[in-house]
N, C-alpha and C positions, 0 to 999 in steps of 0.2 A: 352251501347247504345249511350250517349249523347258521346263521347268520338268516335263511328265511326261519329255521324255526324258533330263531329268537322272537324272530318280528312279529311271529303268528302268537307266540307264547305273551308277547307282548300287547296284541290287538286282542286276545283273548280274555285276558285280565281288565283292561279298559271296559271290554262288553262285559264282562261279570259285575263290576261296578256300577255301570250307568242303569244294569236290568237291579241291582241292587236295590240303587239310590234313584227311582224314579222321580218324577214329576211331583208325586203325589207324597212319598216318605219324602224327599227332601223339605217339600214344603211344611211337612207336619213338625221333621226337626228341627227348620227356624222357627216355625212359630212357637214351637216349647220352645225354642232358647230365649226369645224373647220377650216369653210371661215369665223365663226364669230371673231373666236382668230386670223385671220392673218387681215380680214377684218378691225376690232378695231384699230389695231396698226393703219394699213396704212388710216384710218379717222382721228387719232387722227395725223398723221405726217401732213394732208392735211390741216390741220387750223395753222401751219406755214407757208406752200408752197402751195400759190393759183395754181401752176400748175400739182395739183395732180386730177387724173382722176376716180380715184376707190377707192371705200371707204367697208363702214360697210353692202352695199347691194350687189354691183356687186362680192366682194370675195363670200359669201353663193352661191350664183347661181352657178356661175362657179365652184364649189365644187360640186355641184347637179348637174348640165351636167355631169361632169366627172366620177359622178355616175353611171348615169342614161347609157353613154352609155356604162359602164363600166359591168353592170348588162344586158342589152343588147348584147353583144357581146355574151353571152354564147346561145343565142338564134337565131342570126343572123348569122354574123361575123366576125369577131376580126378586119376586113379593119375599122369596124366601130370605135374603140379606134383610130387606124391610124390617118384616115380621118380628122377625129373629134381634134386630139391635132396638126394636119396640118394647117388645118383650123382656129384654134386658135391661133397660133403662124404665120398665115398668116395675122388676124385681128388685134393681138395686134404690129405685122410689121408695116403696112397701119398706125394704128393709134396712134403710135409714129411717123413714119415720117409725118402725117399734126400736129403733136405739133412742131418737131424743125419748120418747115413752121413760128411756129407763134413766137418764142423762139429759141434766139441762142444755148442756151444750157439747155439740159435737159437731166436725169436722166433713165436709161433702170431698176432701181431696181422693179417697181411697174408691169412691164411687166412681170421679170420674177416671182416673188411672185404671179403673175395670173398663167402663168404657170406650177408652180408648186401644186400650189392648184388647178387645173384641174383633174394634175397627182395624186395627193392625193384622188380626189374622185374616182378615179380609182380604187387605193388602196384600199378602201373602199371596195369598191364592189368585191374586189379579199380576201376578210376578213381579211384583213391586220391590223386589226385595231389599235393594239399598236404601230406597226409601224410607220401608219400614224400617231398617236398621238405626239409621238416622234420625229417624221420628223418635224409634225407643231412647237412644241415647239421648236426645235431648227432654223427654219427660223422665226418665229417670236420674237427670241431670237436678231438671227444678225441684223433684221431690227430694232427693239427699240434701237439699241445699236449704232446708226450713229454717234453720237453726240462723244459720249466717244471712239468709235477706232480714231475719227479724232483729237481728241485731245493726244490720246495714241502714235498716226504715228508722230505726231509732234513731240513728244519729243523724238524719237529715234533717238540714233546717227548712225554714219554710222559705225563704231565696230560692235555695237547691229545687225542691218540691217545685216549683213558682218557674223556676228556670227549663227542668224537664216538660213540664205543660206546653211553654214556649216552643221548645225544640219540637214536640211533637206536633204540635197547631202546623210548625213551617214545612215538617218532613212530608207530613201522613194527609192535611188540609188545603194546604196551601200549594207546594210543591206540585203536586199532582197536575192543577188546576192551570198552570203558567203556559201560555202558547210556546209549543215548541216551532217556532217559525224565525226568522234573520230578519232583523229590522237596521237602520242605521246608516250610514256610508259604509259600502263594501260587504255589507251584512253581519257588521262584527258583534252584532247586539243578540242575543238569543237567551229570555228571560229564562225560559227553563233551566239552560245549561246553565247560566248565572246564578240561580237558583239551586241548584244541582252542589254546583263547587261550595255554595256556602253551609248547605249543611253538611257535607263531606266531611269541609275543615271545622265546622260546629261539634260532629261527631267526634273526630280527634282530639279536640280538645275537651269534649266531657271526660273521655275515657283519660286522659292523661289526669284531669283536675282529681277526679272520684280514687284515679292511683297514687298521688301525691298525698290527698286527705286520710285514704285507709291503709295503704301502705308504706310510703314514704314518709312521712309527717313525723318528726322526735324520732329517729328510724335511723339516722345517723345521717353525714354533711354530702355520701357522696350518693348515697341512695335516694335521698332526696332532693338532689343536684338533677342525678338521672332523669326522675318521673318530672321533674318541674320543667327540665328542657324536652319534655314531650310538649309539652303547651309551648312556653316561649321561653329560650334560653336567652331573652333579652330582662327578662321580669326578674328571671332568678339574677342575673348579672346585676340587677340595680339592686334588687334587697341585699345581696348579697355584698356590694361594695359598700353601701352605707354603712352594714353592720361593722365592714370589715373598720372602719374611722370610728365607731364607738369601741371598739377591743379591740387594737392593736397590737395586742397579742396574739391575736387569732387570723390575724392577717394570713398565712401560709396555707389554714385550713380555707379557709372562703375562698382564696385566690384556687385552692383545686378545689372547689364547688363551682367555680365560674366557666373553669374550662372544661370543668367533664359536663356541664348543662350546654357550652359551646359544642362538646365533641356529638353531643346527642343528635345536633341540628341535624347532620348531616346522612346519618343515616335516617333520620324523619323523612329529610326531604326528599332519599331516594325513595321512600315508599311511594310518599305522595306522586311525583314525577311517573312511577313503575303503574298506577291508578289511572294515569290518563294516558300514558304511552308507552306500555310495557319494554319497547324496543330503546327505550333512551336510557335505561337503569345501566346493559351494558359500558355505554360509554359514562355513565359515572362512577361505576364501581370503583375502576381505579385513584381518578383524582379523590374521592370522597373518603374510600377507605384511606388514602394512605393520609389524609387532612385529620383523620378520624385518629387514628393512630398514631399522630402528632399531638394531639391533646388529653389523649388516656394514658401516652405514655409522662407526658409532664405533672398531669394530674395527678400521678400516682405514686411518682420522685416525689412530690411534692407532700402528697399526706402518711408517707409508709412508717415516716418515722415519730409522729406527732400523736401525742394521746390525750391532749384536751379534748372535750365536746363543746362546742361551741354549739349556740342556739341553730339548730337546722332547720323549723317549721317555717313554712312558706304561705305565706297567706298571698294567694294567684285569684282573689276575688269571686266573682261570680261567673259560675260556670258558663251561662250564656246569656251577655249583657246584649240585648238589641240593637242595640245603636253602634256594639263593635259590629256585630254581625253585620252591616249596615255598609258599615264602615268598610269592611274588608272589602266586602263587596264595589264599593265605590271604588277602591284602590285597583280592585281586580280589572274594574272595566278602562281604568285611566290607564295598567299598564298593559293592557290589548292594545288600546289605539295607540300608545305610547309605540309596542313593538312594530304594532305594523307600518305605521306611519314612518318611524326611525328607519325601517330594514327597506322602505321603500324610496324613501328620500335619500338617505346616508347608506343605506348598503350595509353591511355586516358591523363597520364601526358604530351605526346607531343603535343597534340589537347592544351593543356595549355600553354606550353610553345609558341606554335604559336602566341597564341592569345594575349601572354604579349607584343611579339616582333611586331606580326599588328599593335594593338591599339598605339602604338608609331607612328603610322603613320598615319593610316587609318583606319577607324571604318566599312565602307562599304562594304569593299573587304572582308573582314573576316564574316561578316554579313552574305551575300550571300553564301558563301561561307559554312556554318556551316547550312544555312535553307537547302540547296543542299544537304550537306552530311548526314545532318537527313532523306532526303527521298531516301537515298540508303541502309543505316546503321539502318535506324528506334532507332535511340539513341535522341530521342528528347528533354528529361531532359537533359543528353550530350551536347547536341550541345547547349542548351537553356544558361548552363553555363558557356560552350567557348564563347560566344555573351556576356556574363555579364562581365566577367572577362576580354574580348578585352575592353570594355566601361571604367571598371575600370583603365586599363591602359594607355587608353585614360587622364582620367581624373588628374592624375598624369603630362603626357605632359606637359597639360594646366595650371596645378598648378605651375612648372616649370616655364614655360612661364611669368605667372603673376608674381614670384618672380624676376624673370631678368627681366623684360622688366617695371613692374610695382611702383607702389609707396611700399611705407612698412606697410600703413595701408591696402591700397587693395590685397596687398599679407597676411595679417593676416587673413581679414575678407574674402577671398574666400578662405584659406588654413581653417579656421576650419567646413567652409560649405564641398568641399571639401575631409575635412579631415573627417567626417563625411560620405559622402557617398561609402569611399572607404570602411573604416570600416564595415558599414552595407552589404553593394556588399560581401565582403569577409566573414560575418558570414552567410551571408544568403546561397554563393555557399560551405562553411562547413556542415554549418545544412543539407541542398539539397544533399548533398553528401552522407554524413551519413545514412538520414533516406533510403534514397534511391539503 
């Protein structure tokens, strides 16, 4: 008995709430919360800039109109939404032009952040609600952010400027346009998808180059070790070993700059891998974390005790050189038919053999390429070990590298780190083999 009048006391409470919190007040308290998050910003900008006009009051309201006749509209009709964002976009017209009257120049941002937070209350009322949430946070995102794009635009050269035009032409013009149809023997050719993966990996590597440049860059050996091995922990390997033969003193420092840009690869390439075949991250986690963990932890023996600054800036070129772009792309389609042809002819030993001969060059292409064939083949311990075994040959490269290009202590100390994780790479894809 005390147990149903819990439940009743308990279902009664619920319906006092929902006849509380109707349809209509809830909707009114997100859209005030929502002129209050855009409203906040643009107060807090208006005590720099005496000539800011709306603040922490006028965004809430204009959120509730846009509600209000938003919620309206289903009762009247819909001219009323029209009307109404007409007229608003007629008033905040008017009253921009008597501010420039009083001010040679001023600013249209605060207009349109009314604007749009009209349309949000709208939203609202259409039960948009995460939407709208979403929307606000990212307009209230660009508006905080004045100060740092204009300092960001300043330091772009005209390359970089030159470079993002390019990436856009391919993502937003060109991309779009590419038949997504299978041409080729086997139909291994699919321009779109080809298209698709290059600016995938174009993307990644702006965002790694723009983190290297603003954040990494004089930033210290292992920070900017890091952000470099988002782009290629093969680039930072070579400046890095050169440098390490003109300061051979600094050999210890560069040689953990080489391998924490190594240990980076690896979780890169689970992302990338996790992007075309969410299902194959599990079987890499383990070999990749513990390869991962083999080189963060030598890295960091290696610089804990050391307080020279040795030159850290990394000049990684141009953020999107076309002819790589190009280039990858070419790589990408030689190691398709390279897989399928090997896994078809040779069996599981040519999916290896590929992957000895990619990772000599490209870690990426084979990447993709192996998460793809797992979701046709459903071999995904397979392919999980072609991914490990391209990395391992990767690493090998690089070890190369640092003995030609490097001093002979930084070639020791990154040949037994290393040497080290090829070992383990290669008991670990025996063991995986075996049980499996």
């Amino acid at each position: 008995g005390s147990n149903n009048k819990g439940n009743q006391k308990i279902m009664q409470a619920h319906q006092n709430i929902n006849e509380l919190l109707s349809p209509y007040i809830l909707g009114v308290l997100l859209s005030t919360g929502i002129g209050l998050i855009l409203g906040l910003e643009r107060e807090y900008d208006k005590l720099k800039d005496e000539q800011g006009f709306a603040g922490i009051r006028t965004f809430p309201i204009v959120t509730v109109i846009g509600f209000m006749l938003g919620s309206l509209n289903e009762i009247y009709t819909p001219w009323l939404v029209i009307i109404g964002l007409a007229a608003i976009i007629l008033f905040f017209g008017i009253s921009h032009l008597s501010i420039v009257q009083k001010h040679s120049m001023t600013g249209i941002t605060t207009n349109l952040a009314l604007i749009t937070t009209f349309i949000l209350g709208i939203m609202v009322s259409a039960h948009l609600y995460k939407e709208a949430i979403a929307t606000a946070v990212i307009v209230v995102t660009l508006l905080s952010l004045r100060t740092t794009f204009r300092s960001f635009i300043k330091n772009i050269t005209p390359a970089e400027l030159f470079a993002f035009i390019k990436f856009s032409i391919i993502a937003l013009l060109i991309l779009p346009f590419l038949p997504d149809k299978d041409y080729g023997p086997e139909g291994l050719l699919n321009p779109f998808e080809i298209g698709a993966i290059i600016v995938i990996v174009s993307f990644l590597n702006f965002i790694g180059y723009f983190l290297v440049k603003y954040v990494g860059s004089k930033k210290g050996i292992l920070l900017t070790a890091v952000l470099g091995g988002l782009i290629s922990s093969t680039a930072v390997t070579w400046i890095y070993a050169s440098r390490s033969k003109e300061s051979p003193e600094l050999s210890k420092k560069y040689a953990s700059g080489i391998i924490i840009a190594s240990a980076i690869m690896f979780p890169r390439l689970a992302v990338l891998a996790y992007i075309f075949n969410s299902a194959i991250l599990e079987y890499l986690a383990i070999p990749f974390g513990l390869l991962t963990l083999v080189c963060l932890a030598a890295s960091l023996l290696l610089i804990r005790k050391d307080t020279d600054q040795p030159n850290t800036d990394i000049n990684l070129g141009n953020p999107l050189n076309m002819w790589n772009a190009i280039g990858f792309g070419g790589i990408y389609v030689a190691i398709l038919f390279a897989v399928f042809y090997g896994n078809k002819f040779f069996g599981e030993s040519g999916l290896y053999y590929s992957a000895l001969i990619a990772g000599l060059a490209d870690t990426d292409a084979i990447t993709i390429s192996m998460a793809k064939f797992a979701l046709l083949e459903d071999k995904l311990i397979l392919a999980a070990n072609v991914i490990v075994t391209a990395t391992l040959s990767n690493m090998a490269v690089k070890l190369g590298i640092v003995f030609l290009k490097g001093s002979k202590k930084t070639g020791n100390l990154v040949g037994y780190s290393f040497g080290s994780v090829v070992l383990l790479g290669i008991l670990y894809i025996s063991l995986n083999a075996w049980i499996n």
